[in-house]
N, C-alpha and C positions, 0 to 999 in steps of 0.2 A: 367064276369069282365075281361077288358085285362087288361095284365100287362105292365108295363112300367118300362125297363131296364135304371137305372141309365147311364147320360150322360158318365160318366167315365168307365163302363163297354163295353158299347159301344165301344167306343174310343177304348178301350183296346184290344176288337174282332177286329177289323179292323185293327187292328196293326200285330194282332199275326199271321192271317191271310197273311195278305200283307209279312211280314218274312217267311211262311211258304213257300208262290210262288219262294220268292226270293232265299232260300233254296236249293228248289230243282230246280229251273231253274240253278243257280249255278251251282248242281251237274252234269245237263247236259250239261252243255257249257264243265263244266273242262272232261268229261268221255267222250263224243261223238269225235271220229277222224274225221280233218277236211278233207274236201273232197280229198284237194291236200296244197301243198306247196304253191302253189300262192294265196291262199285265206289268208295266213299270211304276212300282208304287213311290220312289223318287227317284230323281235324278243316279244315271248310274249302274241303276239296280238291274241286276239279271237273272230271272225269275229262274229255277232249278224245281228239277222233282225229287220224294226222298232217295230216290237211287243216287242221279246226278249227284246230292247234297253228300252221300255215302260217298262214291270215287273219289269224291273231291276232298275230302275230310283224309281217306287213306293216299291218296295218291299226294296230298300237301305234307301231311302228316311225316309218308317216307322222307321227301324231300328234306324237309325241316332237320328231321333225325340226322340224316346224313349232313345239311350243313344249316346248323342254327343260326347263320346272320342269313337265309335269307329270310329278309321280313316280311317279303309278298307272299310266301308260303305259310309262314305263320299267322299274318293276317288271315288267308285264307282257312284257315285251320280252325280260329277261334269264331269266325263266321259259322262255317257248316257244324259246327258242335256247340255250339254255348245256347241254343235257343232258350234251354230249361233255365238255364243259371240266366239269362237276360229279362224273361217274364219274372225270376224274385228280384232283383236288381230292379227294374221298373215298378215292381209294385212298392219296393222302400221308398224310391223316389216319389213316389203318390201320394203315399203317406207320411210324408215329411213336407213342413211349408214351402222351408229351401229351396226342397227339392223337387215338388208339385213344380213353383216359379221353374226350374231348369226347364222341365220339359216342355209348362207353355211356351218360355220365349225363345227356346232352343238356339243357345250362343252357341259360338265357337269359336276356339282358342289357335287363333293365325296370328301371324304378324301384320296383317291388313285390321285386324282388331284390336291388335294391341298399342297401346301410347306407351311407347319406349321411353318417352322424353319423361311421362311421369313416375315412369316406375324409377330411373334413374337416382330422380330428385326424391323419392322417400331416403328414411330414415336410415342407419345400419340396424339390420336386426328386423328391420320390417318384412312381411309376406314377400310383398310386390321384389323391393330390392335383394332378395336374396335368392329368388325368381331369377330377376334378372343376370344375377353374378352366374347363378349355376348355368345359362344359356351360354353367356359368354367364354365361361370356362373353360367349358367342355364342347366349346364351338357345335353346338347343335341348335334346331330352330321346329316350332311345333308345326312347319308348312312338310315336312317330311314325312307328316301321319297320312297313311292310304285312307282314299272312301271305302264305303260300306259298297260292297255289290252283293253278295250274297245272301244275307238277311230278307225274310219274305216279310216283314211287316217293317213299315215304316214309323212306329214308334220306339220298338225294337232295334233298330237299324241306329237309329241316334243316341240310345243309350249305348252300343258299340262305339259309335262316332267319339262319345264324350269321354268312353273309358281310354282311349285309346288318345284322345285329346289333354287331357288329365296323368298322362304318365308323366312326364316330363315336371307339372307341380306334385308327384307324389315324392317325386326324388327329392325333390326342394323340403316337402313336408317330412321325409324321413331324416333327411340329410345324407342319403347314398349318391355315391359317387357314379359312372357310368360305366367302372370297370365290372370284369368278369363277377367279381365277386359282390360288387353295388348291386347289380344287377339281379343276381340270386335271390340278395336279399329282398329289394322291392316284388320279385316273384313272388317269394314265398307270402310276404306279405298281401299282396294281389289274391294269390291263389284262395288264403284264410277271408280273404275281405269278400272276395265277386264269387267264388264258387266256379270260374271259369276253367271248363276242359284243359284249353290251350296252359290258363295261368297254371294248373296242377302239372303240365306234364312238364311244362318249364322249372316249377320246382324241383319236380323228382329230377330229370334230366341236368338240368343247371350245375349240382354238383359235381359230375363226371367230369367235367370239364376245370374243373379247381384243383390248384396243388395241391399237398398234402398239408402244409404249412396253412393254407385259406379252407381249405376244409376243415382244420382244428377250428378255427376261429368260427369259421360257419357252425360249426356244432355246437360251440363252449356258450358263444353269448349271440350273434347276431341271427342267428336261425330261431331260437327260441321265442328271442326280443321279437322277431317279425311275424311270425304267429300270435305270439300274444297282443300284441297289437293289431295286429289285424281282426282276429276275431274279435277283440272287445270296441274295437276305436266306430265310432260312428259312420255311417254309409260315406264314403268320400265319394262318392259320385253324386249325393245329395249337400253339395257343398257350393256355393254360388262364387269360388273362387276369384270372378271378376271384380265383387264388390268388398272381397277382403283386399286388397293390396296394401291396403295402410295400415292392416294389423299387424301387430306381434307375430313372428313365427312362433316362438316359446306359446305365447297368448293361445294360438291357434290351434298348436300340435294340446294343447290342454285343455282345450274347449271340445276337439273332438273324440281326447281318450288316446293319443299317442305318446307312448313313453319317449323321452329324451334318447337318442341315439346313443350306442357304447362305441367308445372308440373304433376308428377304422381307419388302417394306412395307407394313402391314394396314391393311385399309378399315372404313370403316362398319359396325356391326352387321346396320344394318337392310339395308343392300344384300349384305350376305356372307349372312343368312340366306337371302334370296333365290334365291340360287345353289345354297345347302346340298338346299334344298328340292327342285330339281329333278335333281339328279345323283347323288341317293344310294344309291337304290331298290336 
């Protein structure tokens, strides 16, 4: 008589499995010296082949699936898979004035570059100040985004950097919150915007995790609204975010084609950071 292992056991081998490769593939990327200095095309970076790029993509992937805050898996994830969706992503930015400027002067969004003191002192209602409310609110800070390691080109690699640098003003610009279901929404929207692997499986996945009460709402009006904005709203990566602070949000979200946000009713700090934590990478 055979036996037949429950679907969920299954699942569960194939998981543990897929983590065990990713593991020790990991321990050999980070222990092995690379051959020479020119195989690190910046800072950080550890060069993979498409195999290596493969384990690593399934063996984050599992992890991920199994526990969505962790964000070093995800990061991982949107590394070893988004090459395609980062070559159209850098080519809008090329061909945008913007956004050509972004990647010459290639900033980035820390608290070592940011003047707190000014964003303070703007206006209510401005970029920068509402920026800043949403940092404080939800006690998070953009020194929490991982580098790029994975990525084999270094122009590439920065457009990763900025997307993932840029989450935190996407929230601002949506006005989602950093709960379960803020989070979803900025997904989906992400996902319709960059075309990023990671950002789609976060969509589709992201729901499973919503009650039944936040997935009405996900479905009626904030799921739709995030697609539709996302596909039509202008490249926000092609956006020089540092030199707006003194604009209108309203101003802003209208300049680049984002509809005004539909109601949404905000939770807890400490459970919205939670979410923030694993879905941002």
């Amino acid at each position: 008589m055979r036996l037949r292992l429950p679907r969920i056991a299954v699942c569960s081998n194939v998981l543990g499995t897929a983590q065990l490769i990713n593991r020790a593939l990991y321990r050999q990327l980070y222990s092995s010296p690379l051959d020479s200095e020119y195989d690190r095309l910046y800072p950080g970076h550890i060069p993979t082949t498409p195999v290596q790029k493969a384990l690593l993509a399934v063996g984050s992937g599992a992890a991920a699936l199994q526990n969505p805050y962790r964000h070093d898996m995800v990061a991982v994830l949107g590394e070893t898979t988004g090459h395609l969706a980062l070559v159209r992503l850098r080519d809008r930015m090329r061909n945008d004035p913007e956004g050509y400027a972004i990647l010459t002067e290639r900033p980035r969004i820390r608290l070592s570059t940011l003047d707190l003191a000014h964003l303070a002192a703007l206006p209510e209602g401005s970029f920068g100040r509402e920026y800043l409310r949403f940092l404080d609110e939800n006690r998070v800070t953009p020194d929490t985004r991982a580098d790029v390691k994975f990525v084999d080109n270094e122009e590439l690699a920065y457009v990763m950097q900025r997307y993932r640098e840029v989450h935190d003003l996407l929230h601002t610009l949506l006005g989602m919150p950093t709960n379960m279901l803020g989070e979803v929404a900025v997904k989906w929207f992400e996902a319709a915007q960059t075309g990023l692997p990671m950002c789609i499986l976060g969509a589709a996945l992201g729901p499973l995790r919503l009650s039944s009460s936040r997935l009405r709402t996900l479905a009626a009006s904030l799921g739709p609204w995030a697609l539709r904005s996302g596909s039509r709203a202008r490249c926000v990566l092609s956006v020089f975010y540092e030199r707006r602070w003194d604009q209108s949000l309203d101003e802003l979200r209208e300049e680049l084609g984002i509809e005004p946000p539909p109601p949404l009713t905000l939770t807890s700090t400490k459970k919205a950071n939670t979410a923030h934590a694993g879905l941002v990478s």
